[in-house]
C-alpha positions in Angstrom: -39.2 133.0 128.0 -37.7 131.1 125.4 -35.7 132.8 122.7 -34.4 131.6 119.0 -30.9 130.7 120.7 -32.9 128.5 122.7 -34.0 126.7 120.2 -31.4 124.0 118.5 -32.9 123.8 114.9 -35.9 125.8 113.6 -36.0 123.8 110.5 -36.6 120.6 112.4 -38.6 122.7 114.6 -41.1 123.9 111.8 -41.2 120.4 109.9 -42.5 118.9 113.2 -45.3 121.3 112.9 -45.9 120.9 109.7 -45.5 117.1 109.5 -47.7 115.2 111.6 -51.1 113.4 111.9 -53.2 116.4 113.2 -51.8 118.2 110.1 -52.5 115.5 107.9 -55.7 115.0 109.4 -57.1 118.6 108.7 -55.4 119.0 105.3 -57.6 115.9 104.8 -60.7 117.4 105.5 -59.5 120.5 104.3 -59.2 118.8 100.9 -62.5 116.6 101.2 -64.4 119.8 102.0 -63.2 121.7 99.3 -64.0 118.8 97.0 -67.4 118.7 97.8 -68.2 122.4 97.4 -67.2 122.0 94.0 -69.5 119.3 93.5 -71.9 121.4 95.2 -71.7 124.1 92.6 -71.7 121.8 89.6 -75.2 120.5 90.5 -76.3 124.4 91.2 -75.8 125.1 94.8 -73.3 128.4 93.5 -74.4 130.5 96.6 -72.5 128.1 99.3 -69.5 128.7 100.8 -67.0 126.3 102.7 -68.2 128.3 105.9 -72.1 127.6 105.1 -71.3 123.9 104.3 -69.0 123.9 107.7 -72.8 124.4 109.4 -74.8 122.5 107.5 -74.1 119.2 108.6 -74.8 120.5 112.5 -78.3 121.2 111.6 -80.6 118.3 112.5 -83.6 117.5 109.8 -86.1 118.6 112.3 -84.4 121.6 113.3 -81.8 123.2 115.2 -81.5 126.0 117.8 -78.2 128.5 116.7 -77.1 128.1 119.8 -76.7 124.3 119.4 -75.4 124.9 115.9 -72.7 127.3 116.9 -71.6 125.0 119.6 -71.2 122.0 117.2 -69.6 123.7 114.5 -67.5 125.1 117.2 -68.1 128.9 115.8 -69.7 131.8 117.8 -73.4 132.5 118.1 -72.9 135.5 116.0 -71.4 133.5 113.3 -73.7 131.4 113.5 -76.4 133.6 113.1 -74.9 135.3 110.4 -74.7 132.1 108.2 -78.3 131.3 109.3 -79.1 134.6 107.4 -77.0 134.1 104.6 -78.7 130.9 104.1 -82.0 132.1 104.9 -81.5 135.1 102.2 -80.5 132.0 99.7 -83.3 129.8 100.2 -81.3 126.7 102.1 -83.1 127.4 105.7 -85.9 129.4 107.9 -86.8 130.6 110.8 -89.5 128.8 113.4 -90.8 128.9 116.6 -89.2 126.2 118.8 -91.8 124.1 119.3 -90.3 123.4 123.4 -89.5 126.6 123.9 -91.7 129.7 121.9 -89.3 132.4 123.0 -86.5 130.3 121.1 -86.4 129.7 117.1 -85.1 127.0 115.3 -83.3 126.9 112.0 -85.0 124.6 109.9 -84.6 123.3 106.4 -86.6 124.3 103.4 -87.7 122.5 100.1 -84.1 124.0 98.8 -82.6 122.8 101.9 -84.1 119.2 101.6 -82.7 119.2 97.8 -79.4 120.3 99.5 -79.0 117.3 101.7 -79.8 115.0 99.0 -77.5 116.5 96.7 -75.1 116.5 99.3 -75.6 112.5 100.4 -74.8 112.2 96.4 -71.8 114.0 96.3 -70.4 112.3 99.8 -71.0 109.1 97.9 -68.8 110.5 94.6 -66.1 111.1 96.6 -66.3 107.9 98.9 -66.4 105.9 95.9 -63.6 108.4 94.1 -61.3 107.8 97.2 -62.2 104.2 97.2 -61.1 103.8 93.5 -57.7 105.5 94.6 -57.2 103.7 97.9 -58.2 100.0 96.7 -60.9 98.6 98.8 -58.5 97.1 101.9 -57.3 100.4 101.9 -60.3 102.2 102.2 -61.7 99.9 104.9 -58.7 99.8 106.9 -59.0 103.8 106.9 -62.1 103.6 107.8 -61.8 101.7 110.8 -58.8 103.4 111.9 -60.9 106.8 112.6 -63.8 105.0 113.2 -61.4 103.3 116.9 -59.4 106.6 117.0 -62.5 108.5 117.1 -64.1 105.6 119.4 -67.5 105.4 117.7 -67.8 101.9 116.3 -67.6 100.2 112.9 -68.2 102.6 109.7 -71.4 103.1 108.0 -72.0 104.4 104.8 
């Protein structure tokens, strides 16, 4: 086991875990996310939460087992559930029988939901186009194809 006196500097130490990409990365997102709930709120969407916008985005327009969206917001099934009712309670999302499977349900948007994801595509676009402004436009694309080849998915889209 390593001890303290082991260790030659615990400042340096902590800065190198403070100061690096994966850190910048999430503060980042952290940031973006954060943003975009308060854009959310401004155009009446008061109920969310970072944690029911953290699922959102995992559930498919034609619906989603909890399962699937626990696994791809990398939360438990639990959690997942529990947000499902929060946002069911709100008006965002329901309950149906999965049309493969009838002892499954899937979590599917409602009329609030759908006005959700449009609001939603608006705000992403504010904030693309805010960072844009700030970044200058080689900027922006340059940042944009950097995690598009770091994440190894292709060319941006909008």
């Amino acid at each position: 086991m390593t001890s303290l006196q082991d260790v030659p500097n615990t400042t340096t130490l902590e800065q190198a875990r403070q100061q690096h990409i994966g850190r910048l990365l999430h503060r980042a997102a952290r940031a973006y996310n954060v943003l975009a709930l308060e854009k959310l709120h401004a155009q009446g969407h008061t109920v969310l939460s970072l944690a029911h916008t953290n699922l959102l985005p995992h559930l498919d327009t034609e619906g989603t087992r909890i399962v699937t969206l626990a696994e791809r917001a990398g939360m438990t099934k639990q959690a997942a559930g529990q947000l499902v009712t929060e946002l069911e309670a709100h008006g965002y999302v329901e309950r149906q029988p999965d049309p493969v499977d009838g002892r499954a349900t899937r979590v599917q948007f409602t009329a609030a939901g759908w006005r959700y994801l449009l609001d939603a595509q608006e705000v992403k676009r504010a904030i693309e186009d805010e960072y844009q402004t700030e970044l200058g436009q080689l900027l922006w694309e340059q940042l944009n194809e950097a995690l598009h080849r770091l994440l190894g998915d292709g060319s941006p889209s909008r």
